[in-house]
C-alpha positions in Angstrom: 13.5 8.4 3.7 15.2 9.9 0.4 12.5 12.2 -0.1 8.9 10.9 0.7 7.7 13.1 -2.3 9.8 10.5 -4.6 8.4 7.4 -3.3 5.3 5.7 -5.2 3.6 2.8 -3.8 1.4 0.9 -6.1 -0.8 -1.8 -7.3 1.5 -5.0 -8.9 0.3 -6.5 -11.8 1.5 -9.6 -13.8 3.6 -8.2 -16.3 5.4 -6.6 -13.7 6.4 -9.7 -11.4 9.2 -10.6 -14.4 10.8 -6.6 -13.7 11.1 -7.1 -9.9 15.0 -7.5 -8.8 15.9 -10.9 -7.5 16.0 -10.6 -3.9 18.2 -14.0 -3.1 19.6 -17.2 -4.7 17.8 -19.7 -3.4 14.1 -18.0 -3.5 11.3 -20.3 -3.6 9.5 -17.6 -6.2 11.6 -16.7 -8.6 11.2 -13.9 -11.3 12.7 -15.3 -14.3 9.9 -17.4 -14.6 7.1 -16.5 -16.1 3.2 -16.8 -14.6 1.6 -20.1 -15.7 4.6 -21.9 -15.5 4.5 -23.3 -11.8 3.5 -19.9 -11.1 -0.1 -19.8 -11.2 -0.6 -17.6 -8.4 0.3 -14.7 -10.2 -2.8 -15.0 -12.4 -4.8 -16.0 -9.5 -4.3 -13.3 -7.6 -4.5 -11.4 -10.7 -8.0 -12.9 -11.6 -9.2 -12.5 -7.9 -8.6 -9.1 -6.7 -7.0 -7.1 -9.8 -3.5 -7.5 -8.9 -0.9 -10.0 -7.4 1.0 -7.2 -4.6 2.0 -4.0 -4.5 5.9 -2.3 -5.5 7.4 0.7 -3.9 9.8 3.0 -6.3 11.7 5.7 -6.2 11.9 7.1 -9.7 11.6 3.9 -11.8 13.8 1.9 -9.2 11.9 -1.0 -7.2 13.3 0.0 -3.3 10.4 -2.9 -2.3 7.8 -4.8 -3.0 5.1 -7.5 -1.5 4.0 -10.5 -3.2 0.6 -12.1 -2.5 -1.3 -15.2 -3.4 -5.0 -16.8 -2.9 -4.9 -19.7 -0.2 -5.6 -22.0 -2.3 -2.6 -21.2 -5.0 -0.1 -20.3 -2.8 2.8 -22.3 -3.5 4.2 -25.8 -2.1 7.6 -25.0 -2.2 8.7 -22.7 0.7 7.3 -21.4 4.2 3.7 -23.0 3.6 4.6 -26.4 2.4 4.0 -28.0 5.9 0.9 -25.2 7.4 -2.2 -24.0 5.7 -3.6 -20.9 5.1 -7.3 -20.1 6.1 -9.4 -19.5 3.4 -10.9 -16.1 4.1 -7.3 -14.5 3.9 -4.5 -13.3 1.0 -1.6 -14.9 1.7 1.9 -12.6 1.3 4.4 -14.9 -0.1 7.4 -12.3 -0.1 8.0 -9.4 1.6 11.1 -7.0 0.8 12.3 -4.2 1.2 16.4 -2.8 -0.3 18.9 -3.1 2.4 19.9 0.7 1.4 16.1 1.3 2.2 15.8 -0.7 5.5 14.4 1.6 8.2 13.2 4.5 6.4 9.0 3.4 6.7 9.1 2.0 3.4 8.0 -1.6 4.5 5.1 0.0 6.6 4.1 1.8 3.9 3.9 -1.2 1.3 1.7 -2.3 4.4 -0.7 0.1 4.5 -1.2 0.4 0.9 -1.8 -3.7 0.3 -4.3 -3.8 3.1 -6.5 -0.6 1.9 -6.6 -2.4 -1.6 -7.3 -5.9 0.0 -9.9 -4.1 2.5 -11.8 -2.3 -0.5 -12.0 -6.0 -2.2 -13.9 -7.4 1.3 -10.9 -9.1 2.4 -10.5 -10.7 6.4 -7.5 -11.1 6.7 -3.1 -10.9 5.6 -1.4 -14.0 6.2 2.3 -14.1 6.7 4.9 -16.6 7.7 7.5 -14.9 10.0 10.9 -15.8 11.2 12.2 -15.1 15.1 15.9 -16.0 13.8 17.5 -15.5 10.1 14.7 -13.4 8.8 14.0 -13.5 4.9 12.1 -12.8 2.5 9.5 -15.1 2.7 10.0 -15.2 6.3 10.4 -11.4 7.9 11.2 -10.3 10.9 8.2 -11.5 13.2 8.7 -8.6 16.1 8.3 -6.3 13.4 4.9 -8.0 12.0 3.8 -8.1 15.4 4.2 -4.6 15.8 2.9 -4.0 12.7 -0.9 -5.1 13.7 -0.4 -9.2 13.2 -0.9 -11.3 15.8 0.6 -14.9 16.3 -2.0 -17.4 14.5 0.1 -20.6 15.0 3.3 -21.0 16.5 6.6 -23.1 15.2 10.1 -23.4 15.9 11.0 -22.2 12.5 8.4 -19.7 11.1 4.9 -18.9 12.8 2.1 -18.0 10.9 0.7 -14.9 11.6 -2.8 -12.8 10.8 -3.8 -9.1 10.3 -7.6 -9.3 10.7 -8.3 -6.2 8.3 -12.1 -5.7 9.6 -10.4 -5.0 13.2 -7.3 -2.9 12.1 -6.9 0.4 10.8 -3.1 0.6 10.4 -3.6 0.9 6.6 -5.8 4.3 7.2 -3.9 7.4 6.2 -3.4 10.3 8.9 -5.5 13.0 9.9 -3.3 15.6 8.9 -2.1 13.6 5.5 -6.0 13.7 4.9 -6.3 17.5 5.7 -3.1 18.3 3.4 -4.5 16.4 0.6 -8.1 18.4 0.8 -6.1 21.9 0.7 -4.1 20.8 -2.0 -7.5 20.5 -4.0 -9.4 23.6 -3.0 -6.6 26.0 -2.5 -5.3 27.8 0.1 -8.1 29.8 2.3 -7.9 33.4 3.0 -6.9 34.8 6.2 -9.2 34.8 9.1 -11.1 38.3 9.7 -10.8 39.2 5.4 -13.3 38.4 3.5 -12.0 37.4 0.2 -12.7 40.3 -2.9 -16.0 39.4 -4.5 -16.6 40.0 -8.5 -19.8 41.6 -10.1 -22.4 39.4 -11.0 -22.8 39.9 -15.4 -24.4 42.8 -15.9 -24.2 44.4 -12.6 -23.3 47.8 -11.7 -19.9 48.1 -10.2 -21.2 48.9 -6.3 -18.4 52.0 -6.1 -20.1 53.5 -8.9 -23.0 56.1 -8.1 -25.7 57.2 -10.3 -25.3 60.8 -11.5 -27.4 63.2 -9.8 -30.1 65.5 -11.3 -29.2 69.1 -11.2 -31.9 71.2 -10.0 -33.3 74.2 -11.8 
């Protein structure tokens, strides 16, 4: 990855949909066009959970992004025109990730970050249509889903729909030791083991080093 200090993953909101690149010609969801006009999904996945997907950047350069929708306003046009959706899930309606960014853990981590949002907003499931030949956007790669935590929820010829049950999985969770750096970040760095860090006088204490002068006798 091109520095994983440089990549941001975060929350998508409407105004940003219009700023995403266009990913292919023929897309069922296209960006030039703004929400409410045969694009309600982008305000009701707005309105529902407090966003509509998530973007990775690099700088201020979209390298991927994830798209998602209630069941009930995902669109007719595309992979769910001829299967349904089951109600207790967010359907993703594009998944992508730049070809010059392909392999580097991005996609996994757009991922992890959609599901912790969707899990923290009491959320089943991710539902995702997934291609076994000619991948796309709306369609990725199912092998990599499936090794992704989705399993098969219905099979076709085309595109199979598939589920990540986010009460059961825990692919989203951060690592231990990504946990552990954070915390250290925040409280500093300890002091070696066996040396007791350098206290400093309470107020108005007497510096312990200093004696009290002694009375000479007569």
């Amino acid at each position: 990855m091109a520095g994983a200090e440089q990549l941001k993953v975060e929350p998508l909101q409407p105004g940003g949909v219009l700023r995403l690149p266009a990913v292919c010609a023929d897309c069922p969801l296209p960006h030039n066009v703004p929400p409410g006009s045969g694009q309600n999904w982008v305000d009701a996945a707005a309105h529902t959970w407090g966003f509509c997907g998530v973007r990775a950047r690099i700088g201020d350069t979209t390298v991927g992004h994830v798209l998602i929708s209630p069941p009930l306003n995902a669109p007719l046009r595309g992979p769910y025109a001829s299967a349904g959706v089951s109600p207790d899930a967010a359907v993703i309606l594009q998944f992508w990730v730049h070809p010059d960014h392909r392999g580097k853990g991005i996609g996994r981590r757009l991922l992890e970050e959609l599901a912790g949002l969707l899990v923290r907003r009491k959320v089943a499931g991710l539902e995702i249509r997934a291609s076994r030949t000619g991948a796309t956007c709306v369609a990725p790669p199912e092998g990599w889903l499936l090794a992704h935590g989705f399993r098969v929820l219905r099979e076709d010829a085309l595109a199979s729909r598939l589920r990540m049950d986010l009460r059961a999985t825990r692919t989203w969770l951060p690592s231990w030791s990504a946990v552990l750096d954070g915390v250290r970040a925040l409280v500093g760095h300890p002091a070696p083991v066996g040396q007791e860090p350098p206290r400093r006088p309470a107020p108005g204490a007497e510096p312990a080093h200093r004696s009290r002068p002694r009375r000479l006798s007569s």
